[in-house]
C-alpha positions, 0 to 999 in steps of 0.5 A: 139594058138588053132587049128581054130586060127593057121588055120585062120592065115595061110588063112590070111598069103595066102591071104596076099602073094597071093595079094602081089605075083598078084601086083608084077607080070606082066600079061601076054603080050597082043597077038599083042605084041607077035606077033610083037617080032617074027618080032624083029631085032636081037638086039632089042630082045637081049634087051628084054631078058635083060630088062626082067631079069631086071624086074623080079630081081627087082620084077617090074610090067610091061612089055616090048616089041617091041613096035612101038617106039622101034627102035626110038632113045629117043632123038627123043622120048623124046624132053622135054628140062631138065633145067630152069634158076633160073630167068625163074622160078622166072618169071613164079612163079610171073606170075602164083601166081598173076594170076586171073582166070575170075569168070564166067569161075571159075563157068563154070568150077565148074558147069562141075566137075560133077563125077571127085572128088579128093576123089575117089579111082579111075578116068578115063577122058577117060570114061567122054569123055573128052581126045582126041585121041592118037597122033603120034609125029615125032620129038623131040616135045613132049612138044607140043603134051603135051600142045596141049593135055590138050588145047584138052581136056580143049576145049572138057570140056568147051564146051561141045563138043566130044572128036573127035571134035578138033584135034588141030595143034601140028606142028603150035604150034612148028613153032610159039609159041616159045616154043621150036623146034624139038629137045626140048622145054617146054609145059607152054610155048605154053600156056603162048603163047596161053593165054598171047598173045591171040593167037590160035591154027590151025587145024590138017588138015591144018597144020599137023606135018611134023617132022620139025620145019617149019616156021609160017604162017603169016594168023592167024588160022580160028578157035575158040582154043583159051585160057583164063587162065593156070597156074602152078599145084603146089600152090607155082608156082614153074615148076621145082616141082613135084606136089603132088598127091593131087595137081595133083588129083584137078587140074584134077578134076578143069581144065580136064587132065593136063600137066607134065613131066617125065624121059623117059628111054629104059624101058618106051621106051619098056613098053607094060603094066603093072604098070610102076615103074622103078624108085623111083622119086626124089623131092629134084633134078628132071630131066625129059626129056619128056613132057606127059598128066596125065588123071587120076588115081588109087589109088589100083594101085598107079597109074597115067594113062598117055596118051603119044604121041608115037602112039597106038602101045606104051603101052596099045594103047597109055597109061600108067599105071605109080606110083605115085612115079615113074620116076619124073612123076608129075614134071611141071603140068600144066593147061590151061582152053580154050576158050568158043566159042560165035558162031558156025562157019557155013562159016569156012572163018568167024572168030568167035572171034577177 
């Protein structure tokens, strides 16, 4: 090898190692971080300090920190329950494979795919204005913030309204769709409800969480959230799948962000920024504990952005950055497309629709 070549090689080798070397090593921790550990209780600190020698063995590409769900205890965090009977998912698989959505919501919603493409490298819903707000849960019901959140958003895209215009009641979602309690529950099935038993959502600002279960109002909710169609991500209908980055890519692109789970742990708990790879996923047996949104992604990354429902004070403001391949993420996608409201409500004790 003559003198140019070995030169052009090594240059080649560094620039490879330094690519490498950047896509391994977190960045530094944002300022609001550090100023929050030196508030840290002893013991969480002491936790940090572990977690961060873990990170650095095992070259991961993330950061953790004192966020402002450290001290809560995951089974408050994470309320997605894990097991379905076989004959719940059989259920499921033959209601959504057979299931039609309306053509004239098929030609809103292709009409509406203006910059999301499944093609591209990169998409962010949040730049096209169509995720709402980061919420804060108080219980065990992630799973509800997690279907209200893609209702949000699908309601947000259909209607063509902004991201701040609905802020639609978790916490009437707990009390009265059956899809679980304070101590756990499943997302599909607030939509199952929604769609399958022509029922609406209630406003935050009447019904705001409590961090309880509660009990239903029997007035049915003055508003126009309701839905037409959700359905399973991955073609098969299978929920207890991990849907393909593919599948999850399309589904977004068709419908706007979509919701599915993931297996939380004291990592995620702490996570501060970075890309989140803790653990390879496992598609032949998925657990999952925790009910999330997927809003887009980054193919240079490898990466889901996830929008949780921990409060700002998590993550970067609210979200993650989390591998394809990490964690289960993308195990029961779903979608739900809202309702196109027929009238704007000028008297909020007028319903618009029966």
């Amino acid at each position: 090898m003559n003198s140019v070549s070995l030169r052009t090689s090594l240059v080649v080798a560094c620039l490879l190692a330094t690519k490498t070397l950047f896509a391994q090593a977190p960045a530094e921790l944002p300022q609001i971080y550090k100023a929050r550990e030196v508030q840290a209780p002893a013991q969480l600190k002491a936790t940090l300090a572990e977690q961060r020698k873990l990170i650095a063995s095992r070259r991961l590409t993330f950061q953790v920190a004192n966020t402002g769900v450290s001290t809560i205890s995951l089974d408050v965090l994470a309320g997605e329950k894990n097991e379905l009977s076989d004959a719940e998912r059989a259920r499921i698989k033959t209601q959504v494979t057979s299931a039609r959505l309306d053509p004239r919501y098929s030609t809103l919603l292709q009409a509406l795919q203006k910059v999301c493409f499944a093609t591209k490298p990169k998409y962010d819903a949040r730049v096209a204005n169509l995720v709402s707000p980061v919420r804060r849960q108080r219980c065990g019901n992630c799973w509800a913030y997690s279907a209200v959140g893609a209702y949000e958003s699908s309601y947000i895209k259909v209607n063509n309204t902004a991201s701040t215009a609905i802020d639609a009641s978790e916490q009437y979602a707990v009390s009265c769709s059956g899809g679980g309690s304070c101590s756990g529950g499943f997302a599909y099935k607030v939509m199952e409800w929604l769609v399958n038993q022509n029922k609406r959502l209630a406003t935050e600002a009447n019904i705001p969480d409590t961090g309880t279960n509660g009990s239903c109002p029997a007035a049915t909710p003055v508003t126009d959230y309701r839905a037409i169609a959700w359905g399973v991500v991955d073609p098969s209908g299978d929920i207890n799948k991990i849907a393909s980055v593919a599948q999850i890519k399309a589904a977004i692109c068709k419908y706007g962000p979509v919701a599915a789970s993931v297996n939380v742990t004291p990592l995620f708990q702490n996570y501060a920024g970075g890309t989140f790879n803790e653990m390879p996923s496992n598609p032949a047996n998925p657990s999952t504990n925790h009910a999330i949104l997927i809003v887009g992604w980054d193919d240079v990354r490898k990466a889901w952005l996830m929008k949780n429902s921990w409060g700002t004070n998590w993550g970067e403001n609210g979200y993650m950055w989390i591998g394809y391949n990490s964690n289960n993420i993308g195990r029961r996608a779903a979608w739900i497309v809202a309702k196109k409201r027929t009238l704007v409500l000028a008297n909020p004790s007028v319903v618009a629709q029966k």
